[in-house]
C-alpha positions as CSV (number, residue, x, y, z in Angstrom):
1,X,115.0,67.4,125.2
2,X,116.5,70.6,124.2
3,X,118.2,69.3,120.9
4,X,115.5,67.5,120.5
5,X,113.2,70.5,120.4
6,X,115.9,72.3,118.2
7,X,116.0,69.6,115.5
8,X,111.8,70.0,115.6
9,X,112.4,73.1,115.0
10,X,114.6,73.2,112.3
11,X,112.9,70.3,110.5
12,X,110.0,72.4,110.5
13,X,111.4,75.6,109.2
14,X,112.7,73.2,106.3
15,X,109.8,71.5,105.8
16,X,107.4,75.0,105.1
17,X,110.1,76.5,103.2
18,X,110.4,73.5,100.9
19,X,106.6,73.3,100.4
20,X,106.7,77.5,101.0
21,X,109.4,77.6,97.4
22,X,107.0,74.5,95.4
23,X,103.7,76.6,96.1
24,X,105.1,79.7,94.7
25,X,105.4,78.1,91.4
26,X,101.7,77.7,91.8
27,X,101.2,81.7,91.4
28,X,103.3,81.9,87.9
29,X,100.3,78.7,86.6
30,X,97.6,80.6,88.1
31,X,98.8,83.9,86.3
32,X,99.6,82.1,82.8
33,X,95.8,80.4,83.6
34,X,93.9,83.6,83.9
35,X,95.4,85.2,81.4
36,X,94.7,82.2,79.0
37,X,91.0,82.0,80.1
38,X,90.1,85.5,80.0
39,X,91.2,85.8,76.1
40,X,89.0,82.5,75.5
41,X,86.1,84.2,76.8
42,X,86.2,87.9,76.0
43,X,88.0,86.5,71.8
44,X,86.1,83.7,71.8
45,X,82.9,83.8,73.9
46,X,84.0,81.0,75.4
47,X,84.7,79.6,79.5
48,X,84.8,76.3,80.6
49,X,83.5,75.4,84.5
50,X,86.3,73.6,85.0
51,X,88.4,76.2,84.3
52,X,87.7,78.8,86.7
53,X,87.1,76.2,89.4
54,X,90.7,75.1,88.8
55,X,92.1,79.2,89.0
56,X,89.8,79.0,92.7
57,X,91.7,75.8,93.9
58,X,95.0,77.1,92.6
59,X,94.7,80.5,94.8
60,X,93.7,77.9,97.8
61,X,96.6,75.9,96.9
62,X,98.8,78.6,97.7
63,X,97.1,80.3,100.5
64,X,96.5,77.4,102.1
65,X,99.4,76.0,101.7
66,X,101.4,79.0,101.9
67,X,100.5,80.1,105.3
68,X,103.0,77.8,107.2
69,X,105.6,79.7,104.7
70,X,104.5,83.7,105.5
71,X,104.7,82.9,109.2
72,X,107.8,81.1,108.7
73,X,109.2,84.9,107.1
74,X,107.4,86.8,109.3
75,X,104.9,87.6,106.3
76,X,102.2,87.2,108.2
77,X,98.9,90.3,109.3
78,X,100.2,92.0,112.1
79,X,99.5,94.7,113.9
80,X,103.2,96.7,114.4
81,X,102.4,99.7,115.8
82,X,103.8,98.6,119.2
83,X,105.4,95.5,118.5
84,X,107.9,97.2,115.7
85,X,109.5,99.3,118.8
86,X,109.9,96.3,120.9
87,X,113.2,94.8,122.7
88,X,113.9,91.1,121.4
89,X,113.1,89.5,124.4
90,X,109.8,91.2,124.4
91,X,109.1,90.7,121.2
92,X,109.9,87.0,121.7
93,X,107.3,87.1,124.6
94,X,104.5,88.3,122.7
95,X,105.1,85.7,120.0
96,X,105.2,83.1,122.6
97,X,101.7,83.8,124.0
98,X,100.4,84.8,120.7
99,X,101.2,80.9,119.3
100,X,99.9,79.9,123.2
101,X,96.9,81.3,123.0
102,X,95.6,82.0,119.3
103,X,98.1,80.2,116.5
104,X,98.2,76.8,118.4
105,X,94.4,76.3,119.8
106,X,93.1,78.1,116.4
107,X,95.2,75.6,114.1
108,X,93.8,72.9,116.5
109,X,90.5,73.6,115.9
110,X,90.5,74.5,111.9
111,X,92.6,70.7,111.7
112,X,89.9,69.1,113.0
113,X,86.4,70.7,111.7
114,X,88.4,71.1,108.4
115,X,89.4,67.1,108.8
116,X,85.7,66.0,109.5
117,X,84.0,68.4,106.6
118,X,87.3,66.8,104.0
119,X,86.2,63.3,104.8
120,X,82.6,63.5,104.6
121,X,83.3,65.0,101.1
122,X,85.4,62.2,100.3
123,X,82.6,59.3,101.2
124,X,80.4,60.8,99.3
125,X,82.4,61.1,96.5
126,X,81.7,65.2,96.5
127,X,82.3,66.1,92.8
128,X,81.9,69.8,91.5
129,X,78.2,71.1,91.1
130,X,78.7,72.4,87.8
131,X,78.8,70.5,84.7
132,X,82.0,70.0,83.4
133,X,83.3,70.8,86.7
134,X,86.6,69.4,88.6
135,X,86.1,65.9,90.1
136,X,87.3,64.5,93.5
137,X,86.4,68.4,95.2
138,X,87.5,66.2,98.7
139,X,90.8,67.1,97.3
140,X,90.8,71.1,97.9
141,X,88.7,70.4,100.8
142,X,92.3,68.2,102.4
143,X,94.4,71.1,102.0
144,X,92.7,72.9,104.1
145,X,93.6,70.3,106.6
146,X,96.8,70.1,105.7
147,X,97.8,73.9,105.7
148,X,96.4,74.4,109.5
149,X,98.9,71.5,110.1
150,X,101.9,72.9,107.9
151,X,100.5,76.1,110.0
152,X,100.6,74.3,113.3
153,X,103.8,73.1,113.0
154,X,105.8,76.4,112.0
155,X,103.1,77.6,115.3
156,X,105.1,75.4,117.2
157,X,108.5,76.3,115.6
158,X,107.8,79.4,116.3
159,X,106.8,78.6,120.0
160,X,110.2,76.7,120.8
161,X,112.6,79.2,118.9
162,X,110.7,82.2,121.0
163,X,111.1,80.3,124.2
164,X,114.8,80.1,123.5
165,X,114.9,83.9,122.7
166,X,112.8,85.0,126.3
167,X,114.4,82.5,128.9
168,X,118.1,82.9,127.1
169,X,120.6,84.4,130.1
170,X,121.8,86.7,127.3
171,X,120.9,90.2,127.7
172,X,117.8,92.1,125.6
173,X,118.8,94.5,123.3
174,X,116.7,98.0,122.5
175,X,114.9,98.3,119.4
């Protein structure tokens, strides 16, 4: 069980920082894309619907599918004014019950609502309101699926590596 839970873990870690590095290419597109559509429209008098909708699902793209990634690096919100001066074992501790009790059951939930809302979208054939909008908008609506999971899965990463960390024999160091 224990390699096995090591190999999760490490397959995991290479998983989001695979998909982490192919996202980031994402932000460079997005850049060169609203810097091509603002000069249309402020030279030319000219935008196209399907233009900004793409910049929108771009940013989700790589927030979405990002977020696996940051937590991966420790990128993530978080509040350090205690947890900065913490020992490793303690710090391992509060990660531990912080997947436990928010990540994990939060990622649950968002996987499934997110899953549900996705699919609907999908029979329906959900296209974009606007004309000359993006089809297939079922699309965006699956990555939000599928980042809670990428987001999950570094969760439990996370979990296992800071279980190793708080139950290890080896003793905590200071700050």
């Amino acid at each position: 069980m224990h390699q096995f839970l090591k190999t999760f873990s490490k397959g995991v870690n290479y998983l989001n920082e695979q998909v982490g590095r192919a996202v980031s290419w994402l932000t460079g597109i997005l850049v060169l894309l609203v810097c091509g559509d603002v000069i249309v429209r402020y030279v030319l008098s000219d935008s196209e619907a399907w233009v900004m909708e793409l910049e929108w699902h771009l940013f989700s793209l790589i927030f979405l599918l990002g977020a696996g990634y940051a937590l991966k690096h420790d990128r993530h919100v978080r509040v350090d004014l205690f947890y900065a001066h913490f020992s490793p074992k303690d710090k391992a501790l509060v990660n531990l019950l912080g997947s436990l009790i928010f990540l994990i059951p939060w990622a649950l939930l968002i996987i499934v609502v997110s899953f549900d809302y996705a699919l609907i979208s999908y029979r329906i054939g959900e296209t974009s309101p606007d004309p000359g909008g993006l089809p297939a908008r079922y699309l965006i609506k699956f990555s939000v699926t599928l980042g809670a999971t990428l987001l999950l899965l570094q969760g439990i990463a996370d979990l296992i590596d800071a279980a190793y960390k708080y139950f290890s024999k080896e003793p905590s160091e200071t700050a």
